[in-house]
C-alpha positions in Angstrom: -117.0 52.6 23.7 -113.8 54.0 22.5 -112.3 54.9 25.7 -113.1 51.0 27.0 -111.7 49.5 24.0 -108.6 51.9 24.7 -108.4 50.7 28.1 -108.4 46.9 27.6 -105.5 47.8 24.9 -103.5 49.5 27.7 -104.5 46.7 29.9 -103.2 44.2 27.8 -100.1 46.1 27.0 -99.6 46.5 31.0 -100.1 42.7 31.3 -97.7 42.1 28.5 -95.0 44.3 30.2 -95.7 42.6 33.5 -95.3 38.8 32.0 -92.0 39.7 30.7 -90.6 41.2 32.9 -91.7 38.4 35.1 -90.5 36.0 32.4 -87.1 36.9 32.7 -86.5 37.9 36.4 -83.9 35.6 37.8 -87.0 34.9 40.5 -88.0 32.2 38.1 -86.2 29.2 37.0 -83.8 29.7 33.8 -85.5 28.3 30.4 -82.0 26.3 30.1 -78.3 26.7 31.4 -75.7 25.6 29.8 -72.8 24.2 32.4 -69.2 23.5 31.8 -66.4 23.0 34.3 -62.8 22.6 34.5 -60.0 21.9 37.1 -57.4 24.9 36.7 -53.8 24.0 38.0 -53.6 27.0 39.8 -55.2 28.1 43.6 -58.0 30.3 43.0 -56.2 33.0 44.2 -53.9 32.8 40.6 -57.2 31.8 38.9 -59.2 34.6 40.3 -56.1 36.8 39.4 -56.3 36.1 35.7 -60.2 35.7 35.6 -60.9 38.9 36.7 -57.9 40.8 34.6 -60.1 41.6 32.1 -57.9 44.1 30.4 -55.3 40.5 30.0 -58.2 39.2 28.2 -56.9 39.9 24.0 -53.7 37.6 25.2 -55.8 34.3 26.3 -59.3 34.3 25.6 -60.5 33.3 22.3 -64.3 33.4 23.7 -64.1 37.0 25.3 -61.5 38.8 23.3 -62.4 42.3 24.9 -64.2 42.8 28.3 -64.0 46.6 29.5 -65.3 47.3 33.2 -64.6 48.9 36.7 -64.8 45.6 38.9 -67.4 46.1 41.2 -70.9 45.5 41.4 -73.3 47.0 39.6 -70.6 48.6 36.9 -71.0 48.2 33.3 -69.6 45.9 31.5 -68.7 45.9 27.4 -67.9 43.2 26.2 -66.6 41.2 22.8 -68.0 37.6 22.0 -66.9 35.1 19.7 -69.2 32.0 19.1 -70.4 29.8 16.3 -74.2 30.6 16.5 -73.2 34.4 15.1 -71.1 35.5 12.3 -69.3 38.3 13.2 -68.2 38.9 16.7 -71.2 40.5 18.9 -70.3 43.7 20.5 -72.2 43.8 24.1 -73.0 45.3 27.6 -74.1 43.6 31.0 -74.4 44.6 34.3 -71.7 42.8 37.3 -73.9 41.3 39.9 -72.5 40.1 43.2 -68.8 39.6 43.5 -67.2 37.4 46.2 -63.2 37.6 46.5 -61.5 34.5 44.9 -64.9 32.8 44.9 -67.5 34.0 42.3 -68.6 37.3 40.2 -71.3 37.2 37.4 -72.9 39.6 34.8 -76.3 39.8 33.6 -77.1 40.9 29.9 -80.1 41.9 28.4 -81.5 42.6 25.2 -84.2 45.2 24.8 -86.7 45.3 27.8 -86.5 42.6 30.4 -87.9 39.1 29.4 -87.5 39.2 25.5 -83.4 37.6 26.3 -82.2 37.6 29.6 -79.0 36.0 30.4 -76.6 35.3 33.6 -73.1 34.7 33.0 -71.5 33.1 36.1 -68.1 32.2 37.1 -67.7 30.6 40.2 -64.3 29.1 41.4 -64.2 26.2 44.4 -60.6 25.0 46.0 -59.5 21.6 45.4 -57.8 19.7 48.3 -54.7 19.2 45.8 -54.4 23.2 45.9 -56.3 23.5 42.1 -59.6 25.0 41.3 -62.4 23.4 40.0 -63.9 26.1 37.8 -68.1 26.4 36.9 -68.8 27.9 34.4 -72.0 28.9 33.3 -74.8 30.9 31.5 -78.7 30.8 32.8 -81.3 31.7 29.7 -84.4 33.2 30.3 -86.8 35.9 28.1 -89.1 34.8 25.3 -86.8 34.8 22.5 -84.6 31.8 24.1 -88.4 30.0 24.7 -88.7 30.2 21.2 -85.0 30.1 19.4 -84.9 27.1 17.0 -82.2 25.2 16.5 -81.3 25.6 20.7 -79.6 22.1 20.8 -77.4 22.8 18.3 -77.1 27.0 19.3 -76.5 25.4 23.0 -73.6 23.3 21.5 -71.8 25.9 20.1 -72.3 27.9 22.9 -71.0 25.3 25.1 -68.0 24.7 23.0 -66.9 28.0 22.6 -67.0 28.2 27.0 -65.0 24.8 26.7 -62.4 27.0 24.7 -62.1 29.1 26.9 -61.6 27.3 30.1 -58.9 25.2 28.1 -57.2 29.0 26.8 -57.9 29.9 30.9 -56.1 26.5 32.3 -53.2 26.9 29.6 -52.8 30.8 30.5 -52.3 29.2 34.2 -50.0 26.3 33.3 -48.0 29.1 31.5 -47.5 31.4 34.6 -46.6 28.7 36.9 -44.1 27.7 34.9 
């Protein structure tokens, strides 16, 4: 009796694992995204330029004061955030996805095992006929904790405000360059 008690408790464990990680694979839709987008006045050459300097990022960005990483995919990323729903500023890590030149990079962040907070932070840049960028940027939720997170209107908002700031701080760093 013991041992099939036992083994119903490691099956349920097992299926717990499984659901998780499930729950937060980016094979299933995100619980919520929250989208913002700007037109920068530079190519996205000059954007990508000053997207990707992350070691520029203590003189513009008030969102992502420090981001440490070797650009490539797959590298490690630590990172700084500074938003309204925490605070202190968080101190974190992801993991750079796919990069395409002048186009589009993305991290993915975790916290503890996969599907208790799964996130996607994207960054994807698209030419204008005028010679700007329109800029997307976004983060895709997924895990448990955002299913259950109250308050996610109003944690979305600031979340959504503090990317706003820093697409504004990202267009004035641009205006400032050109000129």
């Amino acid at each position: 009796m013991k041992q099939k008690k036992r083994l119903i408790c490691a099956m349920t464990i097992t299926a717990a694992f499984a659901g998780l990680y499930v729950f937060g694979s980016d094979r299933v839709p995100p619980l919520y995204t929250i989208n913002t987008e700007i037109t920068l006045p530079a190519s996205p050459e000059k954007s990508w330029n000053v997207l990707t300097d992350f070691a520029g990022y203590p003189d513009w960005n008030p969102y992502l004061p420090r981001v440490e990483a070797t650009f490539a995919a797959g590298e490690s990323v630590s990172f700084t955030l500074v938003d309204e729903n925490f605070p202190d500023p968080l101190n974190l890590t992801a993991q750079l996805g796919q990069i395409s030149a002048n186009r589009s990079f993305y991290w993915t962040g975790r916290l503890g095992v996969q599907g208790l907070f799964d996130t996607r932070h994207v960054f994807e840049l698209h030419p204008r006929d005028d010679g700007n960028t329109e800029l997307h940027h976004y983060e895709e939720f997924r895990g448990l904790i955002p299913a259950l997170l109250p308050q996610r209107k109003k944690r979305t908002g600031y979340t959504r405000a503090a990317f706003e700031r820093m697409n504004s701080a990202l267009y004035q760093r641009l205006k400032e360059s050109a000129g």
